[in-house]
Each structure stands twice: as structure tokens, then as C-alpha cells.
N, C-alpha and C positions, 0 to 999 in steps of 0.2 A: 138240056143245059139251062138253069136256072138265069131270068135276065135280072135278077136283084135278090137282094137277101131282105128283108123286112123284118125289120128286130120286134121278136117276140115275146108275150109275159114273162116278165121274170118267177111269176108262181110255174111257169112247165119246166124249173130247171133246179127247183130247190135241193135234189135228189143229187145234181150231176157233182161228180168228185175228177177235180181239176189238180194236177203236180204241177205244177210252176216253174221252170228251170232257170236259173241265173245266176253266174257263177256272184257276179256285182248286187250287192243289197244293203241298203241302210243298216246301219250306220256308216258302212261305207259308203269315201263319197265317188261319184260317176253317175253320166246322165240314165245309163241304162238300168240299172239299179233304181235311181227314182221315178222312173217312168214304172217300173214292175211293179215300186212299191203301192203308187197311185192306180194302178190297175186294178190286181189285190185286191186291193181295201175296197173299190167299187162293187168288184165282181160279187165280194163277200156282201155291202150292202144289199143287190140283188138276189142272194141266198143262196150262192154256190159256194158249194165244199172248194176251199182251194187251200193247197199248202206250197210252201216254198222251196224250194233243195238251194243252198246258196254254198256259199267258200265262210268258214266258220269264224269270219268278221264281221259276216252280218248278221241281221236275226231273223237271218229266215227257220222254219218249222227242221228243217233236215240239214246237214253238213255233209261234206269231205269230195269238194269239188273244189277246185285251182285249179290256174293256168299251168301249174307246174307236176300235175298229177297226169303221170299220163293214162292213168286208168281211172280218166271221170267216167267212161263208157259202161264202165263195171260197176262201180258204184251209183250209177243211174239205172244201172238194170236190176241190179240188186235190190234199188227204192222202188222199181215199179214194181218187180214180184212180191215185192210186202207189203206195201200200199193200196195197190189194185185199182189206182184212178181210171175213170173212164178215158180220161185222156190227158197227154204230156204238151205240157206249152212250154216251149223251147224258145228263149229270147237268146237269138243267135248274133254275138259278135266277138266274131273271129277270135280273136286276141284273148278273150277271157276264160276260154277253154283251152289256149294252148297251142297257137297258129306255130308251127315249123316250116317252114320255107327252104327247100331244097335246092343247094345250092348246083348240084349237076346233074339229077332225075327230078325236073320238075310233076312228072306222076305221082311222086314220095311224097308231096305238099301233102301236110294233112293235119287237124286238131282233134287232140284228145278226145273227143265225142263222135266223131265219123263212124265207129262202129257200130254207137247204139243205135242211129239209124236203119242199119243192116238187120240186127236182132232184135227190137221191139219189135212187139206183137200188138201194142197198144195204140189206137191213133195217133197222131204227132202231128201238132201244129208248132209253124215255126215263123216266127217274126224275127224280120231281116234288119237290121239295124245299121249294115254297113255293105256298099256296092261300089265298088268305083270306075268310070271310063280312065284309060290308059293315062293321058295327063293327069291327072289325079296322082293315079299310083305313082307316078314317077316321080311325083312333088313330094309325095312322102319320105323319098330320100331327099332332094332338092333342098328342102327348108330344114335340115338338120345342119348347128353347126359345129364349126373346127375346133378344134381343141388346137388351141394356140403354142401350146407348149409345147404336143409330141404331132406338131402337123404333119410332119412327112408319114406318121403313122396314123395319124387321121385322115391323111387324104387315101391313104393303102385302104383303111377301111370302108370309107365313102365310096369310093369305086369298085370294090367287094360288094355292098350292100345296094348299089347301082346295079350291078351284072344280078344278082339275086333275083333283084325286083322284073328287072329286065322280061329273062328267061320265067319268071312265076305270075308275071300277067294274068293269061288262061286259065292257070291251073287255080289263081288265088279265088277266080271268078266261077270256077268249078266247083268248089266247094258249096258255092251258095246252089248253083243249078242243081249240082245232083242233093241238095236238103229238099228244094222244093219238090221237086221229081219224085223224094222218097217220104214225103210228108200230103198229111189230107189237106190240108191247106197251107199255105205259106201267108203272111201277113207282113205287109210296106206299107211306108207312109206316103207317096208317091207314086206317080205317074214315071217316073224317073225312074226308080229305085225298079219299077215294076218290070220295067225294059232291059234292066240290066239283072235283073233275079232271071229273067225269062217267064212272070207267071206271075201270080199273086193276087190276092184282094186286098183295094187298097181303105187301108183304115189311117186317119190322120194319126200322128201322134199329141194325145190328148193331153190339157194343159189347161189350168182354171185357178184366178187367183184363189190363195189361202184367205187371204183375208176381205173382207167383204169390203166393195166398192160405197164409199159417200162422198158427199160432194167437200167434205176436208181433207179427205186422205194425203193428197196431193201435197198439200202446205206440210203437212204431219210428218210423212215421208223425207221429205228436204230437210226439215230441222232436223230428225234422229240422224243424217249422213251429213249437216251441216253442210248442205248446198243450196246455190242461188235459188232466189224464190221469184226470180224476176227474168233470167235469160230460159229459153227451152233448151232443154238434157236430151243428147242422145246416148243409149247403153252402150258397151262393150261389154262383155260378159261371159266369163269361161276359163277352159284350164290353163294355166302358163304354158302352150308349143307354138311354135313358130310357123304352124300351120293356119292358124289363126290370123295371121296377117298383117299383123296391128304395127309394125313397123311403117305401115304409112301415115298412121292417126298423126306423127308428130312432121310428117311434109304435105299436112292438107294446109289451105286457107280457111281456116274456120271463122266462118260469120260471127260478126260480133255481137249478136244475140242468140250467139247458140255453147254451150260446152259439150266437151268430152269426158264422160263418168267410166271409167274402168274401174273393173275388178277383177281378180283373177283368184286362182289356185289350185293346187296339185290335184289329182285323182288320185286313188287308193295305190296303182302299179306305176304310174307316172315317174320316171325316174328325170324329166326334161325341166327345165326351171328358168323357161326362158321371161326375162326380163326388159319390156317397152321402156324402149327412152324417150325422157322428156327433154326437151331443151328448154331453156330459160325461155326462151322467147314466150313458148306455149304453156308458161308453169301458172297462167291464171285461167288459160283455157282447154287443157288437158289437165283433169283431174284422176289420181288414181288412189281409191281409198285403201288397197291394203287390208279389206277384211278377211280375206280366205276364201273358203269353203261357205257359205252360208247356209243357216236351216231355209225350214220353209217360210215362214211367217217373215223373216228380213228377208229372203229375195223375194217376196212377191212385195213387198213394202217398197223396196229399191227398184223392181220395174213401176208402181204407180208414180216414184219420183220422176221419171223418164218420158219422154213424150216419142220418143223411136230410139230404135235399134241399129247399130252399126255392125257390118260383119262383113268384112273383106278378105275372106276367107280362103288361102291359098288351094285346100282341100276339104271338101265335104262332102258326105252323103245323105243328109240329111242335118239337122241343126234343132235340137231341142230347146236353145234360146231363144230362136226365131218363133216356136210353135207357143215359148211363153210369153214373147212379148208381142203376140197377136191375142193371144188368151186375155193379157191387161190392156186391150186396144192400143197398142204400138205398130206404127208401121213403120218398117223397115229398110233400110239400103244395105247391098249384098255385094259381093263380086258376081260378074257373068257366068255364075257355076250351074250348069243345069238342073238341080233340086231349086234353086234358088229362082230361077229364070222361070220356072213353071209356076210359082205363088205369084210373081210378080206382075207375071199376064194375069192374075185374077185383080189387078190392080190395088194390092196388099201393100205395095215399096217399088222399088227403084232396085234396076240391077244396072251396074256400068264394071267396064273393064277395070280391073284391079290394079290403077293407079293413085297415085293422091290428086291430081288435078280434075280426073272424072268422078272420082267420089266429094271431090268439093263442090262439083258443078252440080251434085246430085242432089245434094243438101241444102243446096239454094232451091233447087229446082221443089224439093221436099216442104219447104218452109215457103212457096209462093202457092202450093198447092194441096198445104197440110189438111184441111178440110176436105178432101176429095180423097185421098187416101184413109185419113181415120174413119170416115163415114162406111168404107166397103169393109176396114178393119171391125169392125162395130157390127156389120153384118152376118163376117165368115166366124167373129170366135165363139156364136156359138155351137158351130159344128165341132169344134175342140172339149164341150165338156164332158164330165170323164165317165158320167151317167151316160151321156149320149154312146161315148166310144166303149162301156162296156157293154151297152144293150148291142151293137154291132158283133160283139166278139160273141154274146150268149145266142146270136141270130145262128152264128157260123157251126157253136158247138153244135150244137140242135140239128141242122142238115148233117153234122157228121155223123150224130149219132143215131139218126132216121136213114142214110146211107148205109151204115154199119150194118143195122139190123136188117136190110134188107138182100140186099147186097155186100157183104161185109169183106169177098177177095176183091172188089174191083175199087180202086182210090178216083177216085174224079178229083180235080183241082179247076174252077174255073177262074175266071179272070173277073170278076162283077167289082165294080166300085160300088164301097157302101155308106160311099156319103151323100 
């Protein structure tokens, strides 16, 4: 068993041909989709053959996978017998292949891609992008709300989708064990994530501003979003559900040299359009600008505006705004979520229970000791850049396909951190 992977020349991999699976891809928007797309584009600086298979919104190299196909399996097998990669990279979450949820055989749980598992013949790497502990899951239905109109029909549904969730627990968490199980390595962004896959090498989710850092950017930033150039900004940032939390941003006490920047927007399947209230009181220090979606170039602009990160996060398994707003040296206050709780012991932010009185207290506490945190943030992003995290992934091809060649029936998965 290997005690590290050592990331190696990218000249011994010019040759290697990589399929890329995701159903989410630019120009669609969603964070899994831009993580891929930033991937990609490294792995390709480094010299590897890589192509994309996506859902035909985006522009990945191949099409005809959706969450609504239930024969993405087939049409993945189909891409690998004509393509012939050395190996399948699988960015697995749930949802975008097609999760069913069994409402009286939870066994039956299962997404459109389960089978290719079974039938590749090709190695299969799979990065985990979603895990949840039991409170979690249940908060998934939790923070959905009532439809006021037909409520005695929305509360019949609500507790439908309660008893679901309930009874698909295990089974939802099954899914991920038996990929890694059936895959040569499995790939998480945490120590968290790892416990809950059962397995995995953990690679951060990588993240590095677009635009390059000077000592103006900062002023520059503020004028384009036409925010104060004299209180410190903390982010909110992400799609409109109510998983996200932010219903407490308007019953904090926010310091009177600090605001609140929100932005929000739909994802591509997003049908949820949940909308933070301001109250007048806070309408000079809760700020929400209302731009959408952004490309790359404005939100890395709009994290240099920002001097930390809010996310008081009902549910998560990870948080790609968190990994971006360490990327532009932001450190962060979280809810007590356990993805969250393990950055924060690196002394990255502040985790407190998801109220507005501890997350007030937190942002004092944040703003008495903001030097002490940016200084360790300043240290960790640069294990987030994306040169770095794809020299990790060409480390991993390489053992699989030195494994392969030698042993090619037996899959080994170890557990090595390769940060």
C-alpha cells in the first residue's frame, strides 16, 4: 500500500486519453460543471488527451446524457467502446444522472448510471461531490417550503417526501459506497466526505482567482458592484434554496463597520427560487445586488471585493464558495456542519451553531482577530491551485495505469491524502 502519491512529470502522461463524465458543463450554470470545466483545461495544459461527455447544454466534446435519460449507462458505454480512453472520470452527483428514490423498496434507489459501473471494462475514477450524515438528509426536506395556496396539499407532499427521505437514508448513501467499491479510485474533497464515501483520496476542490491579484484590485472591485470602499464585506454567495440559510443574515447584529453582499441564482435544473428578506432596518447593511449567475472574471472580482465569507449553511457536503473564497484569501464563518468544522480547525474561519446571535458573535470575534485568520488563509490557498490539484489527479492516473499493466484483475483503492 502506497503511503503517498507524489505528483509526477507531466511529460510521462502526454499519451494518456482521459473521458470526463458530467452530466453539468459550461455554459451551464452549477458548481460541478465548473469545477470540471477548470479541471479539463489544466489537465489539458499538462498534455493529457481529455474529452468531455456532458448533457447537450453544454459544450462538452460528446452529448446525450441527462438526468431524465435513463439510459445515460448506455450511452456511456457506447462512448467508451468508440473512444477507447485509457480511463473514465466520473464526477458523480447524484442528482445529475438521475437519482430515483424508492418510495417502498428502498433497494430500487438508483441513478441512471449504476449500470455502467457493472459493465465497464475500462478503469473508473469517481469524484464524490455529494455525501450526507442523516441530519443533513433530513434537512433536505426540512427547509423546502409551503405552497400557501394548496397547503393541505403541500403539507400531504411534504410528509411523502419526509417518509422517502426517511426509509432512502442507507440506500442514498449506498450508492456512493458501492461507486467507490466499483471504481480504481474514488476522489473527495475532505476528510469528511472520505468517512462518509467509506474510502477515497482526498484531493481539495481546486480554486484560483481569474484575475490576477494587485494591490488596486480591491478599490476596482467595489466601484464596478458600487459598494462601500471604507466598511469590510462579508460574501454570501450561491444558488437561490433555502438550504443555504441565509434567512438568518437579516436577524444578525451586524457591526457597524461591516456589510452583507449577497448574490444569488438559479442553476441549470433548479426549479427552487427562494428569495432573502430584507427588512428596512438592514436595507444599508444587507446588501443584495441581483446579478445572477456570474462568469468567471466578475466573480473572482466580487470575491476581491470581499474580505470573508458567510455561509450558514442548513445543508452541505462540501461548498465550492468556501474553496473560492480561500482561493482569494477570504476567511470564512460557516454553520457547525462537519465539512465546514474540519477547515476551520486548520484555522481558516469560524464555525458556530446556526443561529443569528452566534454568527454575530462570530463576526466580532472574526473582525478582532481578522489578521490571524487571513495570515493561515494566505498560507492554505495555495494548495487549492488548480496546476497543483491537476498534478495530483495525473499522480493517481499513473498508479492506475502502472497497476493495470501489471495486475490488471485486482483494483486496489487506498485511502492516501494528497495534499
Amino acid at each position: 500500500m502506497l503511503n503517498s502519491l507524489i505528483p509526477e512529470s507531466p511529460k510521462q502522461t502526454t499519451s494518456l486519453k482521459i473521458l470526463m463524465v458530467s452530466t453539468e458543463y459550461p455554459p451551464m450554470y452549477g458548481g460541478v460543471g465548473r469545477y470540471t470545466a477548470n479541471l479539463t483545461r489544466e489537465l489539458k495544459k499538462l498534455g493529457l488527451q481529455v474529452q468531455v461527455l456532458s448533457n447537450e447544454n453544454g459544450d462538452g466534446d460528446f452529448f446525450g446524457i441527462s438526468p431524465n435519460n435513463t439510459k445515460n449507462y448506455s450511452v456511456l458505454l457506447k462512448l467508451v467502446n468508440e473512444a477507447k480512453p485509457d480511463i473514465v472520470h466520473i464526477q458523480f452527483e447524484h442528482g445529475l444522472y438521475g437519482l430515483k428514490l424508492d418510495r417502498i423498496n428502498p433497494k430500487k434507489t438508483n441513478t441512471n448510471i449504476d449500470l455502467f459501473y457493472d459493465l465497464c471494462k475500462i478503469p473508473i475514477v469517481t469524484t464524490f461531490h455529494t455525501a450526507f450524515d442523516f441530519k443533513q438528509w433530513m434537512n433536505i426536506v426540512a427547509t423546502k417550503n409551503i405552497n400557501e395556496k394548496w397547503k393541505v396539499k403541500a403539507y400531504a407532499q411534504k410528509l411523502l417526501k419526509y417518509w422517502t427521505h426517511l426509509l432512502n437514508y442507507k440506500s442514498f448513501n449506498n450508492l456512493n459506497t458501492d461507486k467507490i467499491k466499483k471504481s480504481k479510485r474514488g476522489i473527495v474533497f475532505s476528510q469528511y466526505m472520505k468517512d462518509k464515501v467509506g474510502g477515497g483520496d482526498i484531493i481539495y476542490h481546486g480554486s484560483e482567482p481569474i484575475i490576477t491579484f494587485d494591490p488596486t484590485i480591491k478599490a476596482k472591485a467595489r466601484t464596478k458592484f458600487s459598494l462601500s470602499h471604507t466598511n469590510r464585506i462579508i460574501l454570501a454567495l450561491g444558488f437561490r434554496t433555502n438550504t443555504k440559510g441565509w434567512d438568518i443574515l437579516d436577524k444578525m447584529d451586524i457591526p457597524i463597520d461591516w456589510t452583507v453582499v449577497m448574490n444569488s441564482s438559479k442553476n441549470h435544473y433548479n426549479t427552487e427560487n427562494y428569495i432573502p428578506k430584507i427588512s428596512t432596518i438592514h436595507q444599508n447593511e444587507i446588501i443584495d445586488l441581483h446579478k445572477g449567475f456570474l462568469n468567471d472574471s466578475d466573480l473572482s472580482l466580487l470575491f476581491y471585493a470581499a474580505d470573508a465569507v458567510i455561509l450558514p449553511y442548513k445543508v452541505s457536503s462540501g461548498s465550492g464558495v468556501m474553496f473560492d473564497g480561500l482561493a482569494h484569501g477570504l476567511p470564512f464563518i460557516a454553520a457547525d456542519l462537519e465539512f465546514f468544522k474540519e477547515f476551520s480547525s486548520k484555522g481558516l474561519g469560524i464555525t458556530v451553531k446556526r443561529n443569528p446571535e452566534e454568527f454575530s458573535k462570530a463576526l466580532v470575534t472574526l473582525n478582532n482577530n481578522y489578521e490571524y485568520y487571513a495570515k493561515n488563509v494566505i498560507l492554505f490557498k495555495e494548495k487549492l491551485k488548480w496546476y497543483n490539484i491537476a498534478r495530483n489527479h495525473i499522480s493517481l492516473y499513473n498508479h492506475i495505469i502502472e497497476e493495470n499493466s501489471v495486475a490488471p484483475t485486482i483494483k486496489r483503492r487506498n485511502s492516501t491524502n494528497l495534499q
